[in-house]
py3Dmol code that shows the C-alpha trace and the ligand (Angstrom):
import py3Dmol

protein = """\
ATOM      1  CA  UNK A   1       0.000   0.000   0.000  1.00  0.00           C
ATOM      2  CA  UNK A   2       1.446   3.148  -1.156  1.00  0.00           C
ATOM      3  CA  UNK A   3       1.103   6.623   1.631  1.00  0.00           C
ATOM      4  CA  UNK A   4      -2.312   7.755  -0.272  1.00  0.00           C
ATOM      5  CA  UNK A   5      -4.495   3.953  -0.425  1.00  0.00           C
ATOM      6  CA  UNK A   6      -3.208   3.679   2.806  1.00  0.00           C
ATOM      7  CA  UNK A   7      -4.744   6.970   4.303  1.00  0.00           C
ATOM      8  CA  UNK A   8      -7.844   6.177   2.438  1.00  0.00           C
ATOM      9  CA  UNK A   9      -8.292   2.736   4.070  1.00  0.00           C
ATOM     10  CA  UNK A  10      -7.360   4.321   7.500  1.00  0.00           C
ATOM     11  CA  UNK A  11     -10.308   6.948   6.709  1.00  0.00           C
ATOM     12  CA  UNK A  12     -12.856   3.981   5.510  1.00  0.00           C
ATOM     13  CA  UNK A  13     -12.041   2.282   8.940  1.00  0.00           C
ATOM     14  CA  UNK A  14     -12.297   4.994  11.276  1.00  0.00           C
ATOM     15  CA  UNK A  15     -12.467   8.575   9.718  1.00  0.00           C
ATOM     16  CA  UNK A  16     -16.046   9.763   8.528  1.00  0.00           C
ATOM     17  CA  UNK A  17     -17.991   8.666   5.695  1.00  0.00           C
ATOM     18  CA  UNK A  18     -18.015  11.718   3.758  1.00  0.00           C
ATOM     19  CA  UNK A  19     -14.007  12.745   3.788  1.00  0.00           C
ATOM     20  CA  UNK A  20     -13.795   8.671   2.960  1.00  0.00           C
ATOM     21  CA  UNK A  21     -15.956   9.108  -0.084  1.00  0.00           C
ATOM     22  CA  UNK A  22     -13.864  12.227  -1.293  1.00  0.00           C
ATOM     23  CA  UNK A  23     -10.896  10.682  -1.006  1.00  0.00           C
ATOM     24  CA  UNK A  24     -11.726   7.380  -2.915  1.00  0.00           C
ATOM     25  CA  UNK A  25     -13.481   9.376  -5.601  1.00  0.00           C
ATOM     26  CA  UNK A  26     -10.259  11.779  -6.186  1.00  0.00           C
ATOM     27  CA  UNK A  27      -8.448   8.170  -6.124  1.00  0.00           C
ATOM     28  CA  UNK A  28      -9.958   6.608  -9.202  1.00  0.00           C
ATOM     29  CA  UNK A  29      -7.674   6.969 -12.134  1.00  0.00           C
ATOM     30  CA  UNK A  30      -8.564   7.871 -15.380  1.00  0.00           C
ATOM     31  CA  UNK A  31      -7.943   4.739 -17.107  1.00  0.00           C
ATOM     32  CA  UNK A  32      -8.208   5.993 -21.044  1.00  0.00           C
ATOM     33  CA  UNK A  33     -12.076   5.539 -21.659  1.00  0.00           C
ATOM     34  CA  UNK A  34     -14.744   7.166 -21.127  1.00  0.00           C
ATOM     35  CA  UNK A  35     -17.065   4.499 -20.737  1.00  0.00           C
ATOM     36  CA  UNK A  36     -14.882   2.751 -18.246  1.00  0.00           C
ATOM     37  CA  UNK A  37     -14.431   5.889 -16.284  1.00  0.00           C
ATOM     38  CA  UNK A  38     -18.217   6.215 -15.974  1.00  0.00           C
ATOM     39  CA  UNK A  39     -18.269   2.585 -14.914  1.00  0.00           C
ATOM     40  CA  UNK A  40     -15.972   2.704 -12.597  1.00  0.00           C
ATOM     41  CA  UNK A  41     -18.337   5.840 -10.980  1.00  0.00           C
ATOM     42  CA  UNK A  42     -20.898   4.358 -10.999  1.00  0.00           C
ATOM     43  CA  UNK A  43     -19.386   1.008  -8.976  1.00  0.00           C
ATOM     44  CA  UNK A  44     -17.916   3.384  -6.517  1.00  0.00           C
ATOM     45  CA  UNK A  45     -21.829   4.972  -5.730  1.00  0.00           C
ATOM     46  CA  UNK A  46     -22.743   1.600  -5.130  1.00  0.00           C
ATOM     47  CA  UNK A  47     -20.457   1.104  -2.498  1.00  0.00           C
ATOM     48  CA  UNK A  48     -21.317   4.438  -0.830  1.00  0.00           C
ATOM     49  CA  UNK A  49     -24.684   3.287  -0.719  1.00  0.00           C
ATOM     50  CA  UNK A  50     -23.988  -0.082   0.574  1.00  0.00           C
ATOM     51  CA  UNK A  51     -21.711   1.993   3.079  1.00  0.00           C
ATOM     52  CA  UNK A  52     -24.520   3.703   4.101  1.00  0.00           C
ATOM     53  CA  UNK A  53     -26.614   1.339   4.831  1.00  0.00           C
ATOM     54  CA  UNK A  54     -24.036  -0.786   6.376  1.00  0.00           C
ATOM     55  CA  UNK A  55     -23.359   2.112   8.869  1.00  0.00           C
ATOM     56  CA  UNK A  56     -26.751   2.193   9.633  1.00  0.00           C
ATOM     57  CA  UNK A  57     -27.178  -1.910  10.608  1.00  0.00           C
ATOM     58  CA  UNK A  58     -23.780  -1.413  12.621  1.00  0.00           C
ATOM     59  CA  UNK A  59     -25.480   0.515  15.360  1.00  0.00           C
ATOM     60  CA  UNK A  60     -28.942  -0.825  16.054  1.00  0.00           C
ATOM     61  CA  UNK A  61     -30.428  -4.753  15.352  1.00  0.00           C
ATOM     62  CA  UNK A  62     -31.282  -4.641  11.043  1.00  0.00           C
ATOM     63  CA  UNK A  63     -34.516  -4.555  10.150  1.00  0.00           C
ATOM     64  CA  UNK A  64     -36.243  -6.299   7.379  1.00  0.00           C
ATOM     65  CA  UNK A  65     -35.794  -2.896   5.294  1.00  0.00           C
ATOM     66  CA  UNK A  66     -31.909  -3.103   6.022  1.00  0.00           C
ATOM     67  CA  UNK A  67     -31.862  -5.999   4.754  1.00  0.00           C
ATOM     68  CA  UNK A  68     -33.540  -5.260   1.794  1.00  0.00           C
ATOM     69  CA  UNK A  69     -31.217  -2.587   1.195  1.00  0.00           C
ATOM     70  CA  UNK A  70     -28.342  -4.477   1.861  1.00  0.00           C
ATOM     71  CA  UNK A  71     -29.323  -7.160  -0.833  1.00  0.00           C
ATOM     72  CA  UNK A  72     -30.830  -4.760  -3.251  1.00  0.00           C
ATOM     73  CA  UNK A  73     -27.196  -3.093  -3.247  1.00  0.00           C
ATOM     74  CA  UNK A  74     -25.790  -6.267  -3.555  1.00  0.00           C
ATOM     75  CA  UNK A  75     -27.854  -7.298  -6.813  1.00  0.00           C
ATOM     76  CA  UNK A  76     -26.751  -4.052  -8.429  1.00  0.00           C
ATOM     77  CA  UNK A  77     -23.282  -4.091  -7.852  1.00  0.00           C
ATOM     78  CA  UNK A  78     -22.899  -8.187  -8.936  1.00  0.00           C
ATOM     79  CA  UNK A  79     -25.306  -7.050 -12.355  1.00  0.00           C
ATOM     80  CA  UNK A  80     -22.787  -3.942 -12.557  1.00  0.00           C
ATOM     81  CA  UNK A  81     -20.000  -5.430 -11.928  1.00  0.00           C
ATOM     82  CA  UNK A  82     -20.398  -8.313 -14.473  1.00  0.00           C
ATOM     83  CA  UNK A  83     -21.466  -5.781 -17.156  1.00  0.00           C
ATOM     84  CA  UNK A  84     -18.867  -3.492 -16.736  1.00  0.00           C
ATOM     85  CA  UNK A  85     -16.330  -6.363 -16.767  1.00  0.00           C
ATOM     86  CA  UNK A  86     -17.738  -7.883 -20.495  1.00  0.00           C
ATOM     87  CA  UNK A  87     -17.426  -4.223 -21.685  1.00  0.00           C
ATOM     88  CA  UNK A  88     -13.977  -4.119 -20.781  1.00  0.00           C
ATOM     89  CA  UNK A  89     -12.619  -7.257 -21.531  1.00  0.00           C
ATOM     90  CA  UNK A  90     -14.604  -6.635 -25.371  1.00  0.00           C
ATOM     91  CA  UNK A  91     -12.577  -3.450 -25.378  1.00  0.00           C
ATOM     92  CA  UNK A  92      -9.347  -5.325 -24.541  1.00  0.00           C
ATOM     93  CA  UNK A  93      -9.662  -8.132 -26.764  1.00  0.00           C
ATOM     94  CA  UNK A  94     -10.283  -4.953 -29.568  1.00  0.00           C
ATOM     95  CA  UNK A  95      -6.835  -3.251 -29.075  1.00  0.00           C
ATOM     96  CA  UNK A  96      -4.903  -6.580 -28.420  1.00  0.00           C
ATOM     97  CA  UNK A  97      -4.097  -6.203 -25.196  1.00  0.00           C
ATOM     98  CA  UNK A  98      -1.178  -7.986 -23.803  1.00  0.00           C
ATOM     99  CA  UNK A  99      -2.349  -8.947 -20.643  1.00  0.00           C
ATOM    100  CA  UNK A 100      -5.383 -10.524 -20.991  1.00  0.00           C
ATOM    101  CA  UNK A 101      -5.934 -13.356 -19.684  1.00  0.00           C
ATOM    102  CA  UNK A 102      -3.837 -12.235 -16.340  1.00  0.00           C
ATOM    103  CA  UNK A 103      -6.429  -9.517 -16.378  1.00  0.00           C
ATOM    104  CA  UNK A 104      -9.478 -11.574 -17.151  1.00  0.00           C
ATOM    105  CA  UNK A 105      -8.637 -14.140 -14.104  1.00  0.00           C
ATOM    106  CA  UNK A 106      -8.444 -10.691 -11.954  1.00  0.00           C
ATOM    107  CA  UNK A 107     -12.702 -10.311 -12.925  1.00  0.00           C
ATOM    108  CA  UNK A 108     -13.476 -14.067 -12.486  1.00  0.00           C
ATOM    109  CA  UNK A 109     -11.800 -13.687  -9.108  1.00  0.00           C
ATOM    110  CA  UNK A 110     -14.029 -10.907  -8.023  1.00  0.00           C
ATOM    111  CA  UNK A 111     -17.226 -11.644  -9.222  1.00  0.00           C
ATOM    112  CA  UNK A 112     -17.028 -15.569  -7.689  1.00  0.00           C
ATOM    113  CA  UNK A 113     -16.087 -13.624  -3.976  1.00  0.00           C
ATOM    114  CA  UNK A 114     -19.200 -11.182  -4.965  1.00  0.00           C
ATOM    115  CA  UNK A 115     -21.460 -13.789  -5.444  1.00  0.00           C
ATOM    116  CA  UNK A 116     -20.257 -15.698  -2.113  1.00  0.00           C
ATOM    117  CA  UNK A 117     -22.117 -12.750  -0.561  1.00  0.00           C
ATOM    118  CA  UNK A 118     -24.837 -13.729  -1.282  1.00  0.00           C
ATOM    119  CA  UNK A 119     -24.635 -16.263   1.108  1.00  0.00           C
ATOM    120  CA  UNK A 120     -23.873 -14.259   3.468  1.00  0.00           C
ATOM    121  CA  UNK A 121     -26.905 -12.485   3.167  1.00  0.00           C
ATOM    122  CA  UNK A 122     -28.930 -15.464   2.949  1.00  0.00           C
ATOM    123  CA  UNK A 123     -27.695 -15.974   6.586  1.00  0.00           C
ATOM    124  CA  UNK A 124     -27.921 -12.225   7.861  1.00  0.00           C
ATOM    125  CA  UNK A 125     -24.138 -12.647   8.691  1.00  0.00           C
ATOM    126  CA  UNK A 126     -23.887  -8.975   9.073  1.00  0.00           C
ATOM    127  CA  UNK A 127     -19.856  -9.428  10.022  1.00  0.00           C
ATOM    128  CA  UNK A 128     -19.393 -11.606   7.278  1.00  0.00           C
ATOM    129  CA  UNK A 129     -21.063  -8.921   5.050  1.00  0.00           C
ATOM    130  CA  UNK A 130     -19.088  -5.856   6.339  1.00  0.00           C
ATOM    131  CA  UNK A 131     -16.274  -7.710   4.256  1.00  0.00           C
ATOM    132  CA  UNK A 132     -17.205  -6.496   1.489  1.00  0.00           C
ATOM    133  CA  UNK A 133     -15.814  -3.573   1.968  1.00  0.00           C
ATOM    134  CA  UNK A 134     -12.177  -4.612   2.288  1.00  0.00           C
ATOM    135  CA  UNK A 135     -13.357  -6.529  -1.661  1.00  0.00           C
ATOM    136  CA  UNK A 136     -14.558  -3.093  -2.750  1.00  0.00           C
ATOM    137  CA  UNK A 137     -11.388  -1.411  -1.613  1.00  0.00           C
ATOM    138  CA  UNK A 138      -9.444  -3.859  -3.364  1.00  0.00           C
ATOM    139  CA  UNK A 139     -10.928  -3.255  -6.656  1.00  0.00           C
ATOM    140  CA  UNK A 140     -10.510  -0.082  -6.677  1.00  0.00           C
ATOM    141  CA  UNK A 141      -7.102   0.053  -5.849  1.00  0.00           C
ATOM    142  CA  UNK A 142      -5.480  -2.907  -6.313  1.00  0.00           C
ATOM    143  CA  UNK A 143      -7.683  -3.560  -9.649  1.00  0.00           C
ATOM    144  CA  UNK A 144      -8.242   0.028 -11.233  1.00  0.00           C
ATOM    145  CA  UNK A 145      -5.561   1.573 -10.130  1.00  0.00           C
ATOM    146  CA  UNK A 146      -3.093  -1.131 -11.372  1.00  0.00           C
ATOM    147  CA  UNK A 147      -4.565  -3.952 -13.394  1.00  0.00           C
ATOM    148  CA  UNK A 148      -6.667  -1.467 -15.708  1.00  0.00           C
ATOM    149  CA  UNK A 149      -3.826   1.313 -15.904  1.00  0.00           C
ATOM    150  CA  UNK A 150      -2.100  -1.305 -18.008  1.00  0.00           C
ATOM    151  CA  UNK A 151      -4.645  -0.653 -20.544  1.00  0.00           C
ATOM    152  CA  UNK A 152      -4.766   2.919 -20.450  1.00  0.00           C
ATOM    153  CA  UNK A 153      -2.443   3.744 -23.634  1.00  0.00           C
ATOM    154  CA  UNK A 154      -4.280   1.156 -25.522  1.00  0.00           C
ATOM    155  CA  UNK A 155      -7.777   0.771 -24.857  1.00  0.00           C
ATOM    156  CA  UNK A 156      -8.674   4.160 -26.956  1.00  0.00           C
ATOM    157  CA  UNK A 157      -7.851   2.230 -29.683  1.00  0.00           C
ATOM    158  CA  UNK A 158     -10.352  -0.283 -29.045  1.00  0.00           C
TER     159      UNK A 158
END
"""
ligand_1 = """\
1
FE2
Fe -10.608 -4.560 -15.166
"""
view = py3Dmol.view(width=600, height=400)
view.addModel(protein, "pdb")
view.setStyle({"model": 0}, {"cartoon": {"style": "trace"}})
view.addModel(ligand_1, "xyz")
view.setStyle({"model": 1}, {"stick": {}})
view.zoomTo()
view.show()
C-alpha cells in the first residue's frame, strides 16, 4: 500500500464517511475511456450506498428494510460489476491487449467472492457482510488503479 491507499483505508475504517468518499473518488484513475471511467463511478456509488446502509445496521439490530437494502445493493453491484467487466474485456480483446488473460482471471476472481455474498446475506451474517468492503477497496485500488492502468495507452484504440 502506497502513503495515499493507505490513508484512504485508514479513513474507511475509522475517519467519517463523507471525507472517505472524497478521497476514494479523487483516487480513481482515469484509465483511457470514457465508458470505463463512468463505470468505474458508478461502482464506486454503489459502495457508498452499501456503506450507508451498512453504517446504519452497525449501530442498532437490522430490520427487514436493512436488509432489503443491503441485498438490493448487492444485486446491483454483482449485475454492474459483471457488465462493466464484459465491456472491458470486449474493449481489450479490440486493441490486443497484452495482458489478458492475467487480467481476465483478476474479474473471475471478483465476481465468484461477490457472489459468495450472497450467502452471506442469505444468513444475515452482518460481520461476514461488512467484508465487502475490504473486496470493494481492493478493486478499486489494487484492480483500477493497477490492473486497468495497463490498458490505459491502448484501450482508446479499441
Ligand atoms: Fe478490469
Amino acid at each position: 500500500m502506497n502513503e495515499n491507499e493507505s490513508d484512504i483505508f485508514q479513513e474507511m475504517q475509522t475517519g467519517d464517511i463523507k471525507t472517505f468518499r472524497a478521497k476514494l473518488t479523487a483516487a480513481i484513475p482515469d484509465v483511457g475511456s470514457k465508458v470505463l471511467n463512468e463505470d468505474h463511478m458508478g461502482l464506486l456509488s454503489i459502495f457508498f450506498s452499501f456503506q450507508r446502509t451498512m453504517e446504519g445496521v452497525r449501530q442498532r439490530t437490522p430490520d427487514a428494510n436493512d436488509w432489503e437494502k443491503v441485498a438490493f445493493d448487492l444485486e446491483t453491484l454483482i449485475d454492474l460489476t459483471e457488465r462493466h467487466f464484459r465491456t472491458e474485456e470486449e474493449m481489450m480483446e479490440r486493441c490486443n491487449h497484452g495482458y489478458l488473460s492475467a487480467h481476465l482471471a483478476e474479474h473471475h476472481v471478483f465476481l465468484r467472492k461477490l457472489e459468495g455474498y450472497r450467502d452471506a446475506l442469505e444468513r444475515k451474517d452482518t460481520k461476514e457482510i461488512l467484508k465487502l468492503k475490504y473486496d470493494l477497496f481492493e478493486l478499486f485500488f489494487d484492480h483500477v488503479n493497477i490492473t486497468d492502468m495497463k490498458f490505459k495507452d491502448e484501450i482508446g484504440r479499441a
